[in-house]
N, C-alpha and C positions, 0 to 999 in steps of 0.2 A: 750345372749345379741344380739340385732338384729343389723345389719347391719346400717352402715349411709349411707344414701341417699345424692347424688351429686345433686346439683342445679344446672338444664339440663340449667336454661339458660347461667349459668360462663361457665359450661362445654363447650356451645359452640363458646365461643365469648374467650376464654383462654386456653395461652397452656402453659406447665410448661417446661423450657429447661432442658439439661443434667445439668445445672449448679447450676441448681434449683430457677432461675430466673423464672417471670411471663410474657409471651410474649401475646400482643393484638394489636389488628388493629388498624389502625389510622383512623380518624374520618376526613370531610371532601371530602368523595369520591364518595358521592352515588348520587348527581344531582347538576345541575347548574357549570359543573364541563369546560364548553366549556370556559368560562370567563379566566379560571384560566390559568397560565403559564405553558405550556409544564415542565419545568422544575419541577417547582412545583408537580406537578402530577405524576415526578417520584419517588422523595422524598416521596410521602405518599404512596408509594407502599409498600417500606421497612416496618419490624415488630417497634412494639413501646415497651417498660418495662413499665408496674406498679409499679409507683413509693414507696418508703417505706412507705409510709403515709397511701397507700390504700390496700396494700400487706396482711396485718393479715385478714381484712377483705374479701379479694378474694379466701386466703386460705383456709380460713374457710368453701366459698361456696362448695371449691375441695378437699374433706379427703383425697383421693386416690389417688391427683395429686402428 
C-alpha cells in the first residue's frame, strides 16, 4: 500500500498541538496594516484554532499530523 501524501500547502500554513488541536495564523496582517491600532496588531500576532466546522476537512489534508 503506498504511502499518503500531505497537502504541502495545509502542511504549511497548520500545525497540530500536543493536545491535538489544529493551530493557524490569523489573517489581517500582511499590508495596509499602518491604519490599524497598535493594539490590535498585537492580538493578531497570537495562534488562532480551526474551528470544529473546518477541523475533519484540514485533517484530512495532514494524515501524519
Amino acid at each position: 500500500m503506498p504511502k499518503i501524501k500531505t497537502n504541502r500547502m495545509a502542511a504549511k500554513k497548520f500545525r497540530v498541538t500536543g493536545s491535538g488541536r489544529i493551530k493557524r495564523a490569523r489573517t489581517n496582517r500582511s499590508h495596509l496594516t499602518s491604519k490599524r491600532a497598535p493594539k490590535r496588531m498585537r492580538q493578531l500576532r497570537r495562534p488562532a484554532f480551526v474551528g470544529p466546522e473546518l477541523e475533519k476537512m484540514v485533517r484530512r489534508m495532514l494524515p501524519n499530523g
